[in-house]
N, C-alpha and C positions, 0 to 999 in steps of 0.2 A: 504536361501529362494529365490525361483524365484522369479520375479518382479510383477508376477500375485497372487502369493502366500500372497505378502505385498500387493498387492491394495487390494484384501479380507478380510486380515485384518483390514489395516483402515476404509476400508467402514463399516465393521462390528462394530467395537467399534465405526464410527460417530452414525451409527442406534441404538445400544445400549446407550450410552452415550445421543442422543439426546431422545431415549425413557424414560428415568430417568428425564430429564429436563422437557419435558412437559408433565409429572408425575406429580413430587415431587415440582418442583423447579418453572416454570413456569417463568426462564429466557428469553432474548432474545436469537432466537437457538445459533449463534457464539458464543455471552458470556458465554453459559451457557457449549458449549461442551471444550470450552477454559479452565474454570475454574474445569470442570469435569477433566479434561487431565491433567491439572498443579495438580489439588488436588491428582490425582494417580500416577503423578511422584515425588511430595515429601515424599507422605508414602512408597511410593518403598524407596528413598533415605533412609527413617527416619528406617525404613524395615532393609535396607541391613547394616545399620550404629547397628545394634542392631544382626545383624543374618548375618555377612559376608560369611561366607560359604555357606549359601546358593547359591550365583550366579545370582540371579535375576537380578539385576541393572544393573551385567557385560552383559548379553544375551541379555535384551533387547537394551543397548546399543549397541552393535555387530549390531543387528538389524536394531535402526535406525540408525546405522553408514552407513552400507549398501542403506540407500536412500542419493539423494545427492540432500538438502534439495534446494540450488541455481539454479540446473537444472530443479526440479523439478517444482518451484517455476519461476522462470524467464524465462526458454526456454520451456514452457511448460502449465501449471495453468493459468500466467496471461493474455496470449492472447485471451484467451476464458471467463475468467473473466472482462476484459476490456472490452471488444467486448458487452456482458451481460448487462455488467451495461450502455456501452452508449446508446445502443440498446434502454435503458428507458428514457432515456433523453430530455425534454424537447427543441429543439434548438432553439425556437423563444426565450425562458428566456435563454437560453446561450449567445444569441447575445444581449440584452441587458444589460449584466454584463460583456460583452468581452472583457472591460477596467480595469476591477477588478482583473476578471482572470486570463486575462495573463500577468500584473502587478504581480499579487500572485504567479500563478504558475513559475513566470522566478524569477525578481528582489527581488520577497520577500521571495521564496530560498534562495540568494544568502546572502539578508540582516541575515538571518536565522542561514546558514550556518557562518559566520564570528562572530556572537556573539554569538554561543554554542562552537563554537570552542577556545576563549578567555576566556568566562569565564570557560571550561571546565579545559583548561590547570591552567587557576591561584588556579581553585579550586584542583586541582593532585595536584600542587603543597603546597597549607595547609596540605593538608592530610598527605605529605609526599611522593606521587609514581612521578616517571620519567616519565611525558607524553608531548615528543616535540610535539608545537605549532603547527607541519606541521601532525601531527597523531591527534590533538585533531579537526584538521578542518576537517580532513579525518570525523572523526564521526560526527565532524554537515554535511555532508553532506551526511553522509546514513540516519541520523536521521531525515531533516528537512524538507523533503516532505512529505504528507500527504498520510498514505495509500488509495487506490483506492476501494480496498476491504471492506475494514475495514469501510472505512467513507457511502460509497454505502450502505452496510449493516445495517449500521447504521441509515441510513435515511428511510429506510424501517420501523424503529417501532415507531417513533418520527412524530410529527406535527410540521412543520416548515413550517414560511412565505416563500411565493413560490422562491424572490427573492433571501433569505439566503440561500435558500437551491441550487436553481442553482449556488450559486458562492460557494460551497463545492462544490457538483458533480464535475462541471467543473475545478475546481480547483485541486482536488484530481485527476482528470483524466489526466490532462496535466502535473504536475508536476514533475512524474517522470523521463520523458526525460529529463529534465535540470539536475536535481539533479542526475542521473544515469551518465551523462555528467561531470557533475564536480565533483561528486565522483574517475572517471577512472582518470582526470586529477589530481586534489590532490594527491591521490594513488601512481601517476603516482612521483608528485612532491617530494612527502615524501620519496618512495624511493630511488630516486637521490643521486648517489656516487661524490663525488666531481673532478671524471674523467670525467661523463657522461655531457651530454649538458642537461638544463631542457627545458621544452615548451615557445616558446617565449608566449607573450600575442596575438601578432596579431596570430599565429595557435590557440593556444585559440579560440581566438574569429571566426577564418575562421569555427573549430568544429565544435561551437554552433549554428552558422548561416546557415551551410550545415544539420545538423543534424536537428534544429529546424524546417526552411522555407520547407528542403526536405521532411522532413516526413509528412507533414501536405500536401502538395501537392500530394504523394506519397499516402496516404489513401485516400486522393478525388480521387484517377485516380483507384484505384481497387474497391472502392468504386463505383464510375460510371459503372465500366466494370458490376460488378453483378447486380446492378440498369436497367442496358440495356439488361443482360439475364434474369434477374426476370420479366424484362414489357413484353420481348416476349412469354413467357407460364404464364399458370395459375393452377399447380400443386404444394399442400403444400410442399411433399416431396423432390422432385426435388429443390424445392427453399430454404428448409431446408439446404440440403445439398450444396446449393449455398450458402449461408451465413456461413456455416461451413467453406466449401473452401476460402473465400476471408477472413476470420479471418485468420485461420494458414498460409494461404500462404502470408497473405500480410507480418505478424509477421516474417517466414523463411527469404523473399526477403529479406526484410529490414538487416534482421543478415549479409545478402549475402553482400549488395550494403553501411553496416555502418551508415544505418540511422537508429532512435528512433522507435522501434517497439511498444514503448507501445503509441506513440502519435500519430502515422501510424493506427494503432488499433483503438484506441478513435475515432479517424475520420471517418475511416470505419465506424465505428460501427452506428455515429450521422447520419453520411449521410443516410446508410437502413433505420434503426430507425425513420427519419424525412421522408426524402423526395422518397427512395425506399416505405416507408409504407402504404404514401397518394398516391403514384404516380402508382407504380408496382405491387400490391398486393391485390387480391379482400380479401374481409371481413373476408372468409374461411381463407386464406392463413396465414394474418394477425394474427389473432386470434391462430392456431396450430405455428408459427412461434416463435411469443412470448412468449407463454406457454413453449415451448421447449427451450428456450433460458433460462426462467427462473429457468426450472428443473437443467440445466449446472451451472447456476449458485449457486441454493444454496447446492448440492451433491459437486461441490467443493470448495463452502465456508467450508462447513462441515467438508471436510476433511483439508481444509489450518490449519483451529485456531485447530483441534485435535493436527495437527504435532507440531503447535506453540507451546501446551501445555506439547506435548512430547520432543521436542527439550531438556528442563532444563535437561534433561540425559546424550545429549551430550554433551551442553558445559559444561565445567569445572570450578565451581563455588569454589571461594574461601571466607569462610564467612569473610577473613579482606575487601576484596571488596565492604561489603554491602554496609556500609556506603556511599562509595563513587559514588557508584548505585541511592541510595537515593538521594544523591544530585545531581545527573545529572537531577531529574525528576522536580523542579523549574529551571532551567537552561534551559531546553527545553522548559518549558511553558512559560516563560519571553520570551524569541527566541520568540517564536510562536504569542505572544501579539502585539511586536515588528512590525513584519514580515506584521501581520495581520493592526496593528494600523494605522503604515505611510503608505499604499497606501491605504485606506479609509482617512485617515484624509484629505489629499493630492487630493481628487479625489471628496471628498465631498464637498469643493468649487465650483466643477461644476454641482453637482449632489445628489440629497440626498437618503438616506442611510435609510434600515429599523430599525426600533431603536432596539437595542440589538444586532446590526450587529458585533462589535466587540468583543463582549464576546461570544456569540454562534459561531465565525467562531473559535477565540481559544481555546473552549473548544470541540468542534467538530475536531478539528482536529487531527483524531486519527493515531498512530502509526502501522502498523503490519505487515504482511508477509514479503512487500521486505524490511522493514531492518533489518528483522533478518537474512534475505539470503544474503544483503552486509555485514552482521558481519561477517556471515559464512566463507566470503571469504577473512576477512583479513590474512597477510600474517602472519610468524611467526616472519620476522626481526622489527617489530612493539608492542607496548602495546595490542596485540592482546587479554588476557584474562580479563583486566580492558576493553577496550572498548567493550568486549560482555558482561560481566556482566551489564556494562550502558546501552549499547541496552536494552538488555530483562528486565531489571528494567523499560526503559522508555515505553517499548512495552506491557507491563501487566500491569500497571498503568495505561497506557492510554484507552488504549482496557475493561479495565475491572471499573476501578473507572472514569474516566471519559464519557466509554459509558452508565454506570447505572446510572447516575446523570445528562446527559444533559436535560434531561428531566426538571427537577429540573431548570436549569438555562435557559432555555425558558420559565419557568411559571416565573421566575424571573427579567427576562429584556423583555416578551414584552407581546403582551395582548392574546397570544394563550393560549388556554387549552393546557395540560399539559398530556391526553389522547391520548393512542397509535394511530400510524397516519396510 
């Protein structure tokens, strides 16, 4: 199939699949076209396990073999989804949490990554499977950032105090640069031959500091640039297609020059959103801008969690895995508790905390698209089919039982209604 022949497709089964939802089902739309997608790709399996001749499961797999879920997904989807969601972003409640944040988004990664990856490997090793120490960190670190998508989306159906909810947004949005960071490093680390030299710590750290400080400075400056061409005209269109342009391009430069496109993006994105909005922008402009921003983003939420839910095709699930699937998914949420507890506990001696803040940040913080696209891309000299069987266990668990419940645990730890927001 041509490439246009597959985007028809999924567009058609999002519009199908989401017309049966706010039918029948009357999910939140992601959850509901996720769980419509998983649901059709197990009775294919359960299908082809009963009727092998047929060929179904092989073809469609061919199929989604043929998209290449990472590119799609990372050089592609999330710059325009990033862009989206910062675009809605409060920045005056970002900068009053920008001690939480970027505590969470960098050091409580890190703390995140270090204890899913320990208790990951001591638990392979009950089970019985071989998974070195330096592979099971590799997975706390696709697993331990919050997706941007997934959590964004999220916050769209939910009533959240305004505070908690800026330190997710903001927190999901930054994240990924670090953890996309010490993902390549780890990766990098794990597969080190004992001829090869590994990364010192100080290049480490030169990385994270070039890739962090640059990209954040690097989305103010393109950011500014469209901020200075939006204040000189006053045509939606034109300015449309301005903020189109300083998304993708800022995202390409960045791949170009080695810096974080997804935090380059973010930035971008606050900056129009805030200060292009009040500043560049009459009423008109504003108003079609936004609208259009939000159509991008939920046509390709639509189609992320379909593929999410198509993906179990490709990878190659082995039912003795379950188990071990299952247990990755308290393993990640202790991580997440952790990650989330000590920089509030830590930060709440200066400052106080809305109550239920740390149960709502760890049970909001959802899994989805990019790490099932770092699982994608493990290599095959690694536990490459137990660590995706963990992924998509912790990624459909979190996305699906944790997004239909948070609700539940907001009417539980603090004094909002519990009515969609």
């Amino acid at each position: 199939m041509t490439e246009f022949e597959i985007a028809a497709l999924l567009l058609t089964l999002s519009a199908l699949f989401g017309w049966f939802n706010i039918r029948f089902f009357r999910l939140p739309h992601t959850i509901g076209l996720l769980i419509m997608a998983l649901s059709s790709s197990l009775a294919l399996l359960v299908l082809h396990a009963v009727f092998p001749a047929m060929g179904l499961v092989d073809a469609l797999r061919d199929l989604l073999n043929e998209i290449d879920f990472y590119s799609a997904l990372m050089e592609g989807m999330l710059s325009l989804l990033l862009f989206a969601g910062a675009l809605h972003v409060d920045l005056n409640l970002l900068k009053d949490q920008k001690w939480v944040i970027g505590i969470m988004a960098s050091i409580g990664v890190a703390i995140s990554t270090a204890i899913v990856g320990v208790l990951l490997w001591a638990a392979a090793r009950l089970c019985g499977f071989d998974v070195p120490l330096a592979w099971a960190l590799v997975f706390g670190a696709l697993i331990s950032p919050t997706d941007p998508v997934a959590v964004l989306g999220l916050l769209k159906t939910v009533s959240v105090p305004e505070t908690i909810k800026a330190k997710i947004a903001g927190e999901s949005l930054f994240n990924d640069g670090a953890a996309l960071v010490m993902f390549t490093v780890l990766i990098t680390l794990a597969m080190v031959t004992p001829a090869q030299q590994p990364p010192t710590a100080f290049g480490i750290a030169q990385i994270l500091v070039y890739e962090g400080v640059g990209s954040i400075l690097f989305g103010l400056l393109t950011g500014w640039i469209a901020y200075r061409g939006m204040l000189a005209i006053d045509d939606h269109v034109v300015e449309i297609l301005i903020s189109l342009a300083v998304c993708v391009g800022t995202y390409v430069l960045c791949h170009r020059l080695h810096l974080s496109g997804p935090i380059a993006v973010a930035v971008c994105g606050l900056f129009i959103g805030n200060h292009g909005a009040e500043y560049a922008m009459s009423e008109k402009v504003e108003e079609y801008l936004f609208a259009f921003w939000e159509v991008v983003d939920e046509l390709l939420n639509s189609v992320l969690f379909l593929l999410i839910g198509l993906e179990v095709l490709v990878i190659a699930f082995d039912l003795s895995l379950f188990w071990f699937a299952l247990l990755a998914i308290p393993i990640v949420l202790l991580a997440r508790w952790v990650s989330v507890a000590v920089p509030i506990s830590l930060l709440s001696m200066r400052k106080a905390f809305s109550r239920g803040a740390i149960p709502i940040l760890t049970w909001g913080g959802l899994r989805g698209g990019v790490s099932v696209a770092l699982a994608l891309t493990l290599p095959d000299e690694g536990p490459k089919a137990l660590l995706q069987a963990a992924t998509y266990g912790v990624v459909i668990f979190s996305i699906v039982f944790q997004g239909l419940t948070i609700k539940w645990v907001i009417g539980r730890t603090t004094d909002v209604p519990v009515a969609d927001g």
